[in-house]
C-alpha positions as CSV (number, residue, x, y, z in Angstrom):
1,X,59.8,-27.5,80.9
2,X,57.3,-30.3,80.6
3,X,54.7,-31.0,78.3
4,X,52.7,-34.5,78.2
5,X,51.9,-36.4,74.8
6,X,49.7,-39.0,74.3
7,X,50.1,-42.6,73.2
8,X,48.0,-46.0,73.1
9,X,49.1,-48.4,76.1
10,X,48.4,-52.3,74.9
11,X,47.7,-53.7,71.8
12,X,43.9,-54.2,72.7
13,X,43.4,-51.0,73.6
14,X,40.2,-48.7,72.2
15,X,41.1,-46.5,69.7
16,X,40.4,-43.5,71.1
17,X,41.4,-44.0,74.5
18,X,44.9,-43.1,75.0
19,X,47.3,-42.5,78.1
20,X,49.5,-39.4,78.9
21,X,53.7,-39.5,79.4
22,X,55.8,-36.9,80.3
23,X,58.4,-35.1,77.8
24,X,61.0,-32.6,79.0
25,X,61.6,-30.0,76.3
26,X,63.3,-26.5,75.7
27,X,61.2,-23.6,77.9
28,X,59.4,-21.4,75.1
29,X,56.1,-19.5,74.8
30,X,55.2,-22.5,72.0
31,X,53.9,-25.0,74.3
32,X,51.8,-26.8,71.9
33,X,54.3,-26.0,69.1
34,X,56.4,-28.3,71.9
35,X,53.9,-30.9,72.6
36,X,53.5,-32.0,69.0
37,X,56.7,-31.9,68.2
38,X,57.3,-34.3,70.8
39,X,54.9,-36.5,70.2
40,X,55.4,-37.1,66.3
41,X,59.1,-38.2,68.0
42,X,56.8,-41.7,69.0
43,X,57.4,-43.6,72.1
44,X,61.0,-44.6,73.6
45,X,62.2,-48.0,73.4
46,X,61.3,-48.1,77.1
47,X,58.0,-46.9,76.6
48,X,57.9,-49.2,73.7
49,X,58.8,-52.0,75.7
50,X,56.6,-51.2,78.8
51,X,53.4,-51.8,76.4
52,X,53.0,-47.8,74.8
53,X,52.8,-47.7,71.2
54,X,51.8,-45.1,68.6
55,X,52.0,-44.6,64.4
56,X,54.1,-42.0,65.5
57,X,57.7,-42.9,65.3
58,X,61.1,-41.7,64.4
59,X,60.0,-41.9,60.8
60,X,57.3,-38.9,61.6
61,X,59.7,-36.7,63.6
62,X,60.2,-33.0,62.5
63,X,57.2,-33.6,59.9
64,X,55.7,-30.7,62.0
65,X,55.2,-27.9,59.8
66,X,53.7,-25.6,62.0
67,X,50.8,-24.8,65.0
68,X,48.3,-22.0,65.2
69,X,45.9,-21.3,68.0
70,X,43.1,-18.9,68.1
71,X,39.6,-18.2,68.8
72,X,39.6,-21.5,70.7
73,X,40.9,-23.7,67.6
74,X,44.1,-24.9,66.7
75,X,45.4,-25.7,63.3
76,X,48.5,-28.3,63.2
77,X,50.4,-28.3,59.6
78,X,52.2,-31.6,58.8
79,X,54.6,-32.4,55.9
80,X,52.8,-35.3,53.9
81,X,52.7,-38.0,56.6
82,X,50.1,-40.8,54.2
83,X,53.6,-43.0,52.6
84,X,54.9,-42.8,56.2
85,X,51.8,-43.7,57.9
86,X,50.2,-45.7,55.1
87,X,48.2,-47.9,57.9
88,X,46.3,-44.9,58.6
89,X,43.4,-44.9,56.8
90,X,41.8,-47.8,58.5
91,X,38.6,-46.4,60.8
92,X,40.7,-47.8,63.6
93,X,43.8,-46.6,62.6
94,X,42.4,-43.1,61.9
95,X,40.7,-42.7,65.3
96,X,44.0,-43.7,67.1
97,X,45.6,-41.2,64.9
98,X,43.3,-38.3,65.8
99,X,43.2,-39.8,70.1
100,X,46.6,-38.9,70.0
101,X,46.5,-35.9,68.3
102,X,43.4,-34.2,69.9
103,X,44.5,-35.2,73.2
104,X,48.0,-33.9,73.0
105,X,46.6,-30.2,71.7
106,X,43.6,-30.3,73.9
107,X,45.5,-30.0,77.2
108,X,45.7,-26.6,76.8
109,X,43.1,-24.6,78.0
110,X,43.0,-22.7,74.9
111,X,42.4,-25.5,72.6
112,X,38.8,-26.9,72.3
113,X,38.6,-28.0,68.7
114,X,41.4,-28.9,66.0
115,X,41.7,-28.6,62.2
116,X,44.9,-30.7,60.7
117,X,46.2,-30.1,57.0
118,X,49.1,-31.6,54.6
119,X,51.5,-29.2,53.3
120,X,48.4,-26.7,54.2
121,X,45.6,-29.0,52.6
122,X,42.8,-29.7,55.0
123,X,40.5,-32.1,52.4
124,X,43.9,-34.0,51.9
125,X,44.5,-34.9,55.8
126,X,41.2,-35.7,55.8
127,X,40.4,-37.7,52.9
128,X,43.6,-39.7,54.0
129,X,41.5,-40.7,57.1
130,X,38.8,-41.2,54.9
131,X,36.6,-38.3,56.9
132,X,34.8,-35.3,56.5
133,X,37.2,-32.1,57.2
134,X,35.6,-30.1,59.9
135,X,35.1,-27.2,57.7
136,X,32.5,-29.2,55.9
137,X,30.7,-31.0,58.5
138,X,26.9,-31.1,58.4
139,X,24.1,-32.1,60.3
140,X,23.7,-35.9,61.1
141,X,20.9,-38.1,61.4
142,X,21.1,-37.8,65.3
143,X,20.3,-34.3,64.9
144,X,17.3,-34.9,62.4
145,X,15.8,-37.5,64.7
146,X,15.9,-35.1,67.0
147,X,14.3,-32.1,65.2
148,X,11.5,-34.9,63.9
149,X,10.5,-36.1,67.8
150,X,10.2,-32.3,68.7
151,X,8.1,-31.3,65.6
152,X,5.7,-34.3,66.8
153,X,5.8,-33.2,70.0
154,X,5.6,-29.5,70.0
155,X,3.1,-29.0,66.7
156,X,1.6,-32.6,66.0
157,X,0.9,-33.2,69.9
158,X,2.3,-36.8,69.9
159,X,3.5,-38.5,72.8
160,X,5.8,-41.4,74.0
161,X,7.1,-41.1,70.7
162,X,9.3,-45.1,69.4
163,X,11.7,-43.7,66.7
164,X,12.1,-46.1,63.4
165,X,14.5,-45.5,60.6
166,X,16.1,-42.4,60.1
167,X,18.1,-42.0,57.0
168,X,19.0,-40.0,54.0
169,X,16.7,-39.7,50.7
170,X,19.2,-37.6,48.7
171,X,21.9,-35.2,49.6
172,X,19.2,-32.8,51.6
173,X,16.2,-35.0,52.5
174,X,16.0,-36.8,54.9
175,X,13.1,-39.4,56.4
176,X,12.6,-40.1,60.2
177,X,9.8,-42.5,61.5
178,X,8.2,-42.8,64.5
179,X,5.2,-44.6,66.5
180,X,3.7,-43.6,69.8
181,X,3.3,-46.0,72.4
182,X,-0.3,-45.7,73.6
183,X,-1.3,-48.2,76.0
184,X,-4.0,-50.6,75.4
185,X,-3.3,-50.4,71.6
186,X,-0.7,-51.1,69.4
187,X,3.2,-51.8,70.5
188,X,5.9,-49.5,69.7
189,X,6.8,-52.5,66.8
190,X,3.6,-52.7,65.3
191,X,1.7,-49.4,65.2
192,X,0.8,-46.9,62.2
193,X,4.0,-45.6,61.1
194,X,4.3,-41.6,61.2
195,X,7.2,-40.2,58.7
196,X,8.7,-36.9,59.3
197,X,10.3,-35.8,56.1
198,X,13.1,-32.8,56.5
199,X,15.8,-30.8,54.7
200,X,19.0,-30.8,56.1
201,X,21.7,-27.7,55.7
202,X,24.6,-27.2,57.6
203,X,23.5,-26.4,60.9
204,X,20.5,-27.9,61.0
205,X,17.0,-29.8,60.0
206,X,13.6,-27.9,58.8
207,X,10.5,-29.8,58.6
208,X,8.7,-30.1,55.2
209,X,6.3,-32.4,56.1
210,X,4.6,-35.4,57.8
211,X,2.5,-38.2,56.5
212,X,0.9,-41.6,57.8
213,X,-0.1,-43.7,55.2
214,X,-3.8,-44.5,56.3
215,X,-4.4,-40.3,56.5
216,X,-3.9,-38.8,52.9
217,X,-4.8,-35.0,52.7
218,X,-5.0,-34.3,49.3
219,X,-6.4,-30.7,49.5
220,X,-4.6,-28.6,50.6
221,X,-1.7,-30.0,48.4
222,X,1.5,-30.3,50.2
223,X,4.8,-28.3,48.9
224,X,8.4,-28.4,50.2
225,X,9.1,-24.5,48.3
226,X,7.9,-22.0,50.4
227,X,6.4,-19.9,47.0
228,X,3.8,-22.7,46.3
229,X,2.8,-23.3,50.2
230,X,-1.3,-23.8,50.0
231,X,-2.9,-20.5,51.0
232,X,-5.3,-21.1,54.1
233,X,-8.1,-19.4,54.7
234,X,-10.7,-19.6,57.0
235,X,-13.1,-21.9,56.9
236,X,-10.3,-24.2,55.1
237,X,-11.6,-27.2,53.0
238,X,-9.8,-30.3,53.8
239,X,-9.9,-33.7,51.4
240,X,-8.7,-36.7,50.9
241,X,-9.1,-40.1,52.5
242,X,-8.4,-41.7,55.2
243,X,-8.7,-45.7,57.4
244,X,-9.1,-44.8,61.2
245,X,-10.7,-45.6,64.2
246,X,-14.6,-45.2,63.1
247,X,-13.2,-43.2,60.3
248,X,-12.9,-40.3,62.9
249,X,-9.9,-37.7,62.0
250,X,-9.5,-35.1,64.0
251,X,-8.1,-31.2,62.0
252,X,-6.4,-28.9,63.9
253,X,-5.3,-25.7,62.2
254,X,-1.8,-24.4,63.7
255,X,0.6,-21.1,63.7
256,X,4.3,-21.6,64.3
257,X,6.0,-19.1,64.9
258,X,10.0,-19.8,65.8
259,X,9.0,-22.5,67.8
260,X,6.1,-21.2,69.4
261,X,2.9,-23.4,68.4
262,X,-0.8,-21.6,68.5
263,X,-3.9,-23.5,67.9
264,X,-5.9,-21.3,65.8
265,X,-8.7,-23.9,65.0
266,X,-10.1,-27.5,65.3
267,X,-12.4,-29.8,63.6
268,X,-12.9,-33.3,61.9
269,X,-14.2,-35.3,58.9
270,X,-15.1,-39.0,58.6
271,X,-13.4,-41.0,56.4
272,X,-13.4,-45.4,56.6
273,X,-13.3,-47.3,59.5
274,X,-12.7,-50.4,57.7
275,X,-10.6,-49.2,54.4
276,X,-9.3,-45.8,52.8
277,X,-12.3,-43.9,52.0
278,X,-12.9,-40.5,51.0
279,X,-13.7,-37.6,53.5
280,X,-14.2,-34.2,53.0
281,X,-15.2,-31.3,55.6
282,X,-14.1,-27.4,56.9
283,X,-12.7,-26.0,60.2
284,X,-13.2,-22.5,61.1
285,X,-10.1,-20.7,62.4
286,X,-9.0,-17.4,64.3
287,X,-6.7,-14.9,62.5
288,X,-3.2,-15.5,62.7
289,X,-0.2,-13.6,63.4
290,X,2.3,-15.4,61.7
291,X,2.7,-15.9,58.0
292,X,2.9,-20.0,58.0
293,X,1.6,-22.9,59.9
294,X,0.2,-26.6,59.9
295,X,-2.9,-28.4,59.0
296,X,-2.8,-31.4,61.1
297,X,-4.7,-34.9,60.5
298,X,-4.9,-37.0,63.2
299,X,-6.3,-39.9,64.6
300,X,-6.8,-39.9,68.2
301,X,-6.1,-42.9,70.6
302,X,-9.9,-44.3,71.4
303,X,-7.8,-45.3,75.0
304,X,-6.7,-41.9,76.3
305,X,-6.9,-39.4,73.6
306,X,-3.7,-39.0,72.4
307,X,-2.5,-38.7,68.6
308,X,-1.7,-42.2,67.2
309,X,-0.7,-41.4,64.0
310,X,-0.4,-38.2,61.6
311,X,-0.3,-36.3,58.2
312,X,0.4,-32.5,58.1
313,X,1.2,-30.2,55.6
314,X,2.3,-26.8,55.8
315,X,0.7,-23.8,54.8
316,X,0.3,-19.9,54.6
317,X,-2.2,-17.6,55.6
318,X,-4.2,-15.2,53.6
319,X,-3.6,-11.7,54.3
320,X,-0.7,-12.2,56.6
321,X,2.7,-10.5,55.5
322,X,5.3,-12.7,54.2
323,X,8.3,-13.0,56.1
324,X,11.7,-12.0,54.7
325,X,12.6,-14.7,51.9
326,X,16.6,-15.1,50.9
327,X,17.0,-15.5,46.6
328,X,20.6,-15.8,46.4
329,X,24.2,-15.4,48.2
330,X,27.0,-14.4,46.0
331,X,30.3,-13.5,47.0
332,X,33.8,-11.7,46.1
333,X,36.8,-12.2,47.9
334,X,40.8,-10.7,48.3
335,X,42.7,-13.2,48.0
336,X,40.5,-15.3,45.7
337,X,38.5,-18.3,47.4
338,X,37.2,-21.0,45.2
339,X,33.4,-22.3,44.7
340,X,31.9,-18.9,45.8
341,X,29.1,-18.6,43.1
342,X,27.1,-21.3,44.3
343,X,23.1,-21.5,44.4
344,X,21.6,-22.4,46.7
345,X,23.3,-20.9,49.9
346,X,22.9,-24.3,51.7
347,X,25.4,-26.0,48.7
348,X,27.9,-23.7,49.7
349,X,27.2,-24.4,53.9
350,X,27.9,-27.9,53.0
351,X,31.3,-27.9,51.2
352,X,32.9,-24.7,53.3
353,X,35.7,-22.6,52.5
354,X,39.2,-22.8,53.5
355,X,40.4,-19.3,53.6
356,X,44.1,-18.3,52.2
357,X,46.3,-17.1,55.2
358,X,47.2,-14.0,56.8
359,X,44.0,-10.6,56.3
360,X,41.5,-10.4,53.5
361,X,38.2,-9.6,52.6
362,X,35.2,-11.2,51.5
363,X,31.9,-9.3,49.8
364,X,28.3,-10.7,50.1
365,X,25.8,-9.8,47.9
366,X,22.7,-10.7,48.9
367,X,19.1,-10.7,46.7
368,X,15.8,-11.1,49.2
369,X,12.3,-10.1,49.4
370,X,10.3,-9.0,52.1
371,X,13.2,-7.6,53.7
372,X,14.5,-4.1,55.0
373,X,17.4,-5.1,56.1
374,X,20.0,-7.8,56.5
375,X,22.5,-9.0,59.2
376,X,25.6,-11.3,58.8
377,X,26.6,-13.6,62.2
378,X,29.6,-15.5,63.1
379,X,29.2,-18.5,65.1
380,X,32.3,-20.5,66.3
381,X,32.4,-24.1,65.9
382,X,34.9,-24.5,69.4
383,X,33.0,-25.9,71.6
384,X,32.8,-23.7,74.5
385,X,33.6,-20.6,72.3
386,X,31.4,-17.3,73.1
387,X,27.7,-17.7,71.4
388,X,26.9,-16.0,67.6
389,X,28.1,-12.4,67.2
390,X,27.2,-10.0,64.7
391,X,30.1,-9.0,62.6
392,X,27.8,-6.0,61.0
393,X,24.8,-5.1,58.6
394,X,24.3,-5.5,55.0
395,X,24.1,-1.7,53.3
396,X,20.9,-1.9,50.1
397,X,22.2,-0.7,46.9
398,X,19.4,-1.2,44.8
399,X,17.5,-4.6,45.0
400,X,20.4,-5.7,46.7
401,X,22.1,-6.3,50.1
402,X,26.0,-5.7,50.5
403,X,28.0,-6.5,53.1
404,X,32.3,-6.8,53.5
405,X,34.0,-8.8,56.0
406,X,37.7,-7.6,56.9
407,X,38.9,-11.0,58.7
408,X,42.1,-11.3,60.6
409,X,45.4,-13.0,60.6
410,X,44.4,-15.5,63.0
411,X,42.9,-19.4,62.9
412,X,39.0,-19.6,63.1
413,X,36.9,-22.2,62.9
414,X,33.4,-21.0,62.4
415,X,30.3,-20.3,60.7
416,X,28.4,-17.7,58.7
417,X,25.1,-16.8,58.5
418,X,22.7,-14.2,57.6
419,X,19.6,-12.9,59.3
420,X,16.9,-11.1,56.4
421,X,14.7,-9.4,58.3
422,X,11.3,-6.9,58.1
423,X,8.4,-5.1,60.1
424,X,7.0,-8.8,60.9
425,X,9.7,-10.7,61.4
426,X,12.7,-12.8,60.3
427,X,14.5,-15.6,58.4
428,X,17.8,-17.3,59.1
429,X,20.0,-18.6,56.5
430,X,23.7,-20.2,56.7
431,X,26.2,-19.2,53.9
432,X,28.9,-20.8,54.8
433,X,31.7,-22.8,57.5
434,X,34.5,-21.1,57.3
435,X,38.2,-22.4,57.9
436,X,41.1,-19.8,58.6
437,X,44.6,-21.3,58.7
């Protein structure tokens, strides 16, 4: 039968781009088994001399431990390939590595994402690349420049947004800027600066809050823990100071519920229109439905209207039920897993777990308030793999939330989560990416 592998065709070739050649190998059902096998052979001498070249060579061949396909993802098990390969761990010499490797397994329809290991140690073949296994990916700073421009857009109401610097604070904050370009005024390089600041887990970014350093809102007092969000009540008292355009800021009090942005109430106060100077003032609002939302400061564009700059800060409504609120994950497993005990959940999202082989168990134990009940997801990370699934609900015992997951003796790449939810509504949390040889 015939299988193709991939190599690099001339020496100033991109690293990731690579070119397919034949191989004629025994028939079996183990086509991939097959493929890689083949490939970890390297190129002939005549493919060698016709310009095809690979760090695959007779050096690497049989170092092919074994192949495992399922749920869309394939694990590949090498012998320890690093004192073979040693040139490897360059960023060039790791992408070429992975080209050929991802395009060799991804031929088959059944493979849309790949996990590699050393002698059936994931964080080694990675770390030998100098990258972050796939187990423990987390959000990027794409993907919270992203969640910033739609939070300004969808709750703040600014438009044409210019992004600035996005980068990390610490290991779970991260800052995005932005300015609007509002024509007539300020350029995209030179306009008030509006910073988006966000907590990043493993899926995902959550805003915690925005400033603008010619609006400070000083009552009510920002908070980034949900238990010491300002209460808002109507009419709400807002202070501080603020340098605008005839020292006009405009107050809108918002609900957000998952996504969907009500405007409850709107106002303003006058602060300096030639320095930072105090303001203080009220704006009435409707009742709510949802437990949190935004107070927004803005200054509007004296051209067209639109929001120029912005500080918000969350809060939550008087007299509004809570929603359901996560305290801890803990978790048991057969055969033991490492790290499991962690606090908070998000910690353990971001370093994964790389299950032992063949069945087991794992039991969650779950401490939350607000909540009646509590279910636990599965989402692959395959792209092109079926959406989340439930796997099954949490039974209460006590104060507490348990739950057992019976997986199988098959290769998953995924990742869990739990959904704590009660009369008014619900909160998501990841637990964990999960890796199954």
């Amino acid at each position: 039968m015939t299988v193709k592998v991939f190599f690099h065709l001339g020496q100033d070739t991109d690293p990731d781009t690579v070119v397919a050649v034949n191989r004629t190998v025994p028939r079996t059902t183990k086509v991939a088994t097959a493929a890689l096998t083949a490939l970890l052979a390297g190129p002939t001498r005549a493919e060698q001399d016709s310009g095809y070249w690979s760090h695959f060579s007779p050096a690497t061949a049989g170092m092919l431990r074994s192949v495992r396909i399922a749920n869309g993802a394939a694990h590949a098990d090498f012998r320890d390939l690093r004192k073979v390969i040693p040139n490897a761990s360059s960023s060039a010499g790791s992408a070429a590595l992975l080209a050929e490797l991802n395009a060799t397994l991804k031929q088959f329809d059944t493979v849309r994402t790949t996990v590699y290991s050393l002698n059936g140690d994931v964080a080694a073949f990675y770390e030998w690349l100098q990258m972050v296994p796939p187990v423990g990916q987390r959000a990027g700073l794409t993907d919270a420049r992203r969640a910033a421009a739609d939070f300004l857009t969808g709750v703040v109401g600014m438009r044409n947004l210019a992004p600035g610097s996005t980068r990390w604070r610490s290991d779970f904050i991260v800052t995005s800027d932005f300015r609007t370009r509002i024509a007539g005024t300020e350029t995209a390089t030179s306009g008030p600066i509006t910073r988006v600041t966000l907590g990043g887990s493993a899926t995902g970014f959550t805003v915690l809050g925005v400033n603008t350093d010619t609006i400070k809102v000083d009552s009510p007092k920002s908070a980034v823990n949900p238990d010491y969000y300002p209460v808002a009540r109507s009419p709400l008292t807002i202070s501080g100071s603020a340098w605008a355009f005839e020292g006009h800021v405009n107050v809108r009090v918002v609900q957000d519920r998952y996504g969907t942005v009500r405007r409850l109430g709107e106002g303003y106060v006058i602060g300096g229109g030639d320095e930072l100077r105090p303001y203080t003032g009220q704006v009435r609002f409707t009742a709510p439905s949802a437990p949190v939302g935004w107070v927004v400061a803005a200054e509007l564009s004296a051209v067209n209207g639109q929001v120029a700059k912005a500080t918000a800060v969350k809060v939550r409504f008087a007299g509004v039920p809570a929603d359901p609120s996560v305290l801890s994950v803990r978790a048991t497993a057969r055969p033991a897993l490492r790290d499991l005990d962690v606090e908070p959940p998000d910690t353990v999202a971001r370093n994964g777990w790389v299950m032992p082989t063949g069945r087991g168990t794992i039991t969650f134990v779950v401490q939350a308030k607000n909540t009646t009940r509590v279910h636990f997801n599965l989402t692959p990370l395959t792209p092109g793999s079926p959406p989340t699934r439930l796997l099954g609900t949490a039974s209460r015992s006590g104060g507490e939330f348990v739950f057992t997951w019976r997986y199988a003796d098959e290769p998953l790449l995924a990742r869990m989560s739990l959904t704590a939810i009660n009369a008014t509504g619900h909160t998501d949390r990841v637990v964990v990416n999960v890796f199954h040889p």
